[in-house]
N, C-alpha and C positions, 0 to 999 in steps of 0.2 A: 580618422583615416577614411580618405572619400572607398564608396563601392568597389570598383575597379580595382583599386588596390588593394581592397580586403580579398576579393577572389584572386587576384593574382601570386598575394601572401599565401593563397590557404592552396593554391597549384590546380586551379579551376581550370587556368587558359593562359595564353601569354600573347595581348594585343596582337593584330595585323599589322603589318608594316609594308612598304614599298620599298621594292628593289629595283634601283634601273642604272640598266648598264647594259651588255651585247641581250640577255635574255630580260624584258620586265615582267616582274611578277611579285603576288600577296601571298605573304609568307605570313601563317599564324598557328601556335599551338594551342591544343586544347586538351584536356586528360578524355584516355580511351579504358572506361568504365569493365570491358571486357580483359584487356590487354594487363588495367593497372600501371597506365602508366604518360607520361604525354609526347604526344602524336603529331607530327610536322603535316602542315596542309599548304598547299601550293597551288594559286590561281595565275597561272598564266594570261601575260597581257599581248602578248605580240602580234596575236594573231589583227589585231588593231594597228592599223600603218600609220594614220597622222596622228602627230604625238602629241597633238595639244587634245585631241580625241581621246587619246588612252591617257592621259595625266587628268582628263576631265572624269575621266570614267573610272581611275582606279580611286581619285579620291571621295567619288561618290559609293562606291564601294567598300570604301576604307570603314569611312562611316557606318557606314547600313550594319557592315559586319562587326566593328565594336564595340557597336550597342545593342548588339544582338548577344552577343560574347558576354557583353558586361551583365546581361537579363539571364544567364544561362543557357541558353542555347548552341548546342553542339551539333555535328555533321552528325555523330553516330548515336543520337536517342533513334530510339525505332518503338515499335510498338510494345517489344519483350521488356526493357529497359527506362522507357517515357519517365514513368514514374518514378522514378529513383531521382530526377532530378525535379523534385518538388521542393519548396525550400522546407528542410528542417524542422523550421521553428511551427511554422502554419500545419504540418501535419499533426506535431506534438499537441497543438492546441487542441485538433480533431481529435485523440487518441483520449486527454481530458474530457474534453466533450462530451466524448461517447461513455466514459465512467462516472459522469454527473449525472447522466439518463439515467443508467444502472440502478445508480443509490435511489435516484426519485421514485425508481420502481420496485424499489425496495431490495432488489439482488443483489447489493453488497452493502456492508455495513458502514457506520458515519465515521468508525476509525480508523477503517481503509480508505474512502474518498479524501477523508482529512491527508493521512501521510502521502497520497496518492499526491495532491496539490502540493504539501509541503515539499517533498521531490521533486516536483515539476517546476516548481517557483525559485527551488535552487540551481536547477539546471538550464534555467533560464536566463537566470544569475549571470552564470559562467557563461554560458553562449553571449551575451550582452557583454560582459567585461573584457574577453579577448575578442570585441568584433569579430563575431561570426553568425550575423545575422541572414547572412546572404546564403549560406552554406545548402547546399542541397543533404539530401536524403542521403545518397551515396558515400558520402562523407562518413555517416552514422558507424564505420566499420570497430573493429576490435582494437586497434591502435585508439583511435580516439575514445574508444570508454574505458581503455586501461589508461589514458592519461587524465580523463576526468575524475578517475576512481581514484586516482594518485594524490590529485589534487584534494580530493576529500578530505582522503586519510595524512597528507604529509602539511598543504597548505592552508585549511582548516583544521586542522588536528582533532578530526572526531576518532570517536572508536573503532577497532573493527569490526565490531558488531555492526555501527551506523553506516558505515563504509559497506559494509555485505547486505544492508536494507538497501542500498543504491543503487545497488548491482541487483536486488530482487526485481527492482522496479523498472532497471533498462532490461532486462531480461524481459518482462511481459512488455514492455514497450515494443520490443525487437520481435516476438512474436507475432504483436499487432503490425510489426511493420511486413511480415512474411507474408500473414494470412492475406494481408490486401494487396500485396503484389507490386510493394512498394523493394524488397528486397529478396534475393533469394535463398537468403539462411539467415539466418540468427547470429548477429556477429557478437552478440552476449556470452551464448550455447556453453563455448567450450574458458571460458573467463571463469575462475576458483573462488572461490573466498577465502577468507584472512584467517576466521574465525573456526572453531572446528562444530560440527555439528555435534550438539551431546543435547540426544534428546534425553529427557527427563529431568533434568535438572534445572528448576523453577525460581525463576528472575524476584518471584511475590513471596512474602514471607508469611510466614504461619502467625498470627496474633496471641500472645497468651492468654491463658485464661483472664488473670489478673486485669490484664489490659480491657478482654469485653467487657469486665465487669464493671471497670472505668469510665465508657465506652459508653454503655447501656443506661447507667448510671446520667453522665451527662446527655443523653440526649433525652430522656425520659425526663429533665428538666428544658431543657435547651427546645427540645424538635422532635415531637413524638411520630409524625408521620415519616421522619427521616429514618428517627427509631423502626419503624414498622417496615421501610422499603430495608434496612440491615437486616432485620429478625430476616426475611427472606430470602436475602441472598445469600445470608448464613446457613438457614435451615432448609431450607427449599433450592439451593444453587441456582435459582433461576438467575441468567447474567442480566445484565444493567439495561440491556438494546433491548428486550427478551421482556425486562420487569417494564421498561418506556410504554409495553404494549397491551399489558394486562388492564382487561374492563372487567366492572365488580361483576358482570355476568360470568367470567370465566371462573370465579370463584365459590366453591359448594361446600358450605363447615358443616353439612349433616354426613357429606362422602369425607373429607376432610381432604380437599384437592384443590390445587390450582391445574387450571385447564393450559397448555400453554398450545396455539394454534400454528400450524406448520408455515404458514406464509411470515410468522414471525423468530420460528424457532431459528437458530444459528442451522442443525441439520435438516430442516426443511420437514419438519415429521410431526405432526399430532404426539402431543405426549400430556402426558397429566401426573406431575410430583404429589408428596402427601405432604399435608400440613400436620407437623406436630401438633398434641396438647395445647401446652402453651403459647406457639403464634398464634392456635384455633383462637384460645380466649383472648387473647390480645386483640386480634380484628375486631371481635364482637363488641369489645373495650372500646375500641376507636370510632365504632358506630359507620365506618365507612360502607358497609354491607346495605345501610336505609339509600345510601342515593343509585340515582337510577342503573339500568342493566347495563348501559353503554356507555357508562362516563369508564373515562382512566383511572386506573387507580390512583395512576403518581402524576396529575397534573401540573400545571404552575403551580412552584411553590410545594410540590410533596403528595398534593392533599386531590381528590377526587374533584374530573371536570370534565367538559364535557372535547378541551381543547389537550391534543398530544403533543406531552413535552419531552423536547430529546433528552439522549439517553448520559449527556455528557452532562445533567444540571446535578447527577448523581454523583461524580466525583468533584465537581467544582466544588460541593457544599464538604463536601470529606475534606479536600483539600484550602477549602479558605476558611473553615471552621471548626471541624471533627480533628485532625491534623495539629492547625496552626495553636487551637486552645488548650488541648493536651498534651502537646508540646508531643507530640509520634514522633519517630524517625522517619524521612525520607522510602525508607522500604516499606513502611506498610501501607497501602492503597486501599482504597474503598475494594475493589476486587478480593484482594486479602482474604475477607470474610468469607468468602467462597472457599480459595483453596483451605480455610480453617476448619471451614462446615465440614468439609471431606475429612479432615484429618483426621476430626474431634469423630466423624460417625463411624470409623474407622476403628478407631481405638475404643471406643464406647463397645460394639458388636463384632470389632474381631469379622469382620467380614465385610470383605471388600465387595461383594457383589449385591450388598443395599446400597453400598454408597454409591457403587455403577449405575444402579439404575437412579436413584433419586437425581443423579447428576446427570444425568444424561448422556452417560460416556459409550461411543459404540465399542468399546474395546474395554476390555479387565486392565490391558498393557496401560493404558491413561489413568486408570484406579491407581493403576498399584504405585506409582508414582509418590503417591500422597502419603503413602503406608508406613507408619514411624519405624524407623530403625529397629525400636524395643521392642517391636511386635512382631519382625519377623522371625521365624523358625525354622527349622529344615524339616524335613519329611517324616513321618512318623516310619513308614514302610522301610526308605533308606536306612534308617537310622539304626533298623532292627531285623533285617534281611537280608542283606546282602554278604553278609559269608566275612572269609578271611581272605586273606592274601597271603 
């Protein structure tokens, strides 16, 4: 479908034409951004007497104004509004752009840049497949992302989980488009989800015992330093983006700590977890504590260097080896270990506020999450104070 006719499908404008009969005049619609709606414009020719003059001049105007029309340009952009007729797609690109800065400066992490593109590559998609490339900013309203969301969930048939990530992401899209003056609300704002919000209840599955001991077992023959980056994110919860960044300086087995530094922690805070006993001896095992103070611990390959590797070679290896050889189910992820470490130190001490702090939770609410069924209780005081009825 040529341009023109993509804008005119989508109620951008509706060509100029020439009218001539007792009054000559250029008659063309174009949509009025404040109004909502499309707006008759009328350029009177009369005032022009010889008519080979005004047939020479409306069609030189015919011109000028349909490809003006056709590029976007309307009578009523003004300064308040300019921006809103930017195309689309070129802002979305800017909106990317600017979250690819982000991550290189380290402010957001490699699994939100990731879904962040994933998102944007799908919404691309759809703007490309219903030609609507031409589409300005103004367009972006609530109609339109209840019918992209539609399309999500009814003509892709994803979840409504996945369907309510889509809506996460035009929501901070739509924001971006506020703060810069590209629109004047959030046409995301007042758009619901599908899905119901039930925090605490955890998508990652708890590993059994049996299972680590399968687990520990195979890597201790297979991949000991893969073994060593699990012993930690089991026993130490340091997460995966978190462990990507630990240098053998950060680590001290006579205090018995890893260091974890605030420019890499997930809350942005200096914190230092304890190493157990046995990971204690296990490092010492692995001998990674002789190389130097600045190498990684988990570089290429697992193993200490001087070069950082992302945090995603962590589950790749779970997933195309730990996983596939073991024959796990689908629910348990390398992450896993984490929510297990909590469970197991949980149950182990009966108190939820070592495992808060070793995990670094700012909240008890985020602990208690983890807290097995069989170990809760009711209140001793309740139980044996409060009278009759």
């Amino acid at each position: 479908m040529h341009l023109s006719e993509t804008l005119q499908k989508s109620g951008n404008y509706r060509p100029a034409r020439l009218s001539c009969g007792v009054r000559w005049y250029i008659e063309y619609y174009v949509y009025h951004i404040e109004l909502k709606k499309m707006v008759r414009k009328r350029i009177q020719l009369n005032s022009i007497e010889k008519i080979s003059e005004r047939r020479a001049y409306a069609n030189n105007l015919l011109r000028k104004l349909n490809s003006e029309l056709e590029k976007g340009w309307s009578p009523y952009i003004d300064e308040e509004n300019a921006k809103s007729y930017q195309l689309l797609t070129k802002v979305l690109e800017d909106f990317i752009k600017l979250n690819r800065k982000k991550y290189a400066e380290g402010n957001i992490r490699e699994a939100t840049i990731l879904s962040y593109v994933s998102y944007y590559n799908k919404f691309s998609e759809y703007i490309v497949e219903f030609k609507m490339e031409e589409l300005h900013v103004f367009y972006f309203n609530k109609d339109f992302i209840v019918k992209y969301l539609d399309y999500v969930y009814n003509e892709l048939n994803l979840s409504s989980r996945t369907r309510d990530n889509y809506l996460k992401f035009l929501r901070l899209f739509s924001n971006y488009l506020v703060e810069r003056g590209y629109l004047k609300s959030s046409p995301a704002a007042t758009i619901n989800v599908l899905g119901k919000n039930k925090r605490g209840i955890k998508s990652r599955t708890v590993i059994p015992a049996k299972t680590i001991e399968i687990i520990s077992e195979y890597l201790l023959k297979k991949n000991k330093y893969f073994l060593l980056a699990s012993q930690i994110l089991y026993f130490c919860m340091i997460r995966p983006k978190e462990m990507s960044y630990i240098k053998i300086g950060h680590i001290d087995l006579k205090r018995s700590i890893i260091f974890i530094p605030g420019e890499t922690a997930k809350n942005h805070k200096n914190a230092a977890v304890t190493i157990p006993l046995s990971l204690n001896n296990f490092i010492t095992e692995m001998g990674v504590m002789e190389y130097p103070s600045d190498f990684y611990l988990f570089s290429t390959g697992f193993k200490p260097g001087a070069e950082h590797a992302k945090e995603k070679q962590f589950s790749h290896y779970w997933e195309r080896h730990v996983r596939k050889d073991l024959e796990l189910p689908l629910s348990l992820k390398f992450y896993s270990l984490k929510d297990t470490g909590i469970t197991d130190m949980i149950r182990k001490y009966n108190d939820p506020i070592i495992a808060r702090d070793q995990a670094r939770h700012h909240d008890l609410s985020i602990t208690n999450i983890y807290t097995p069924s069989d170990l809760m209780q009711g209140n001793e005081r309740i139980k044996s104070d409060l009278g009759t009825f």
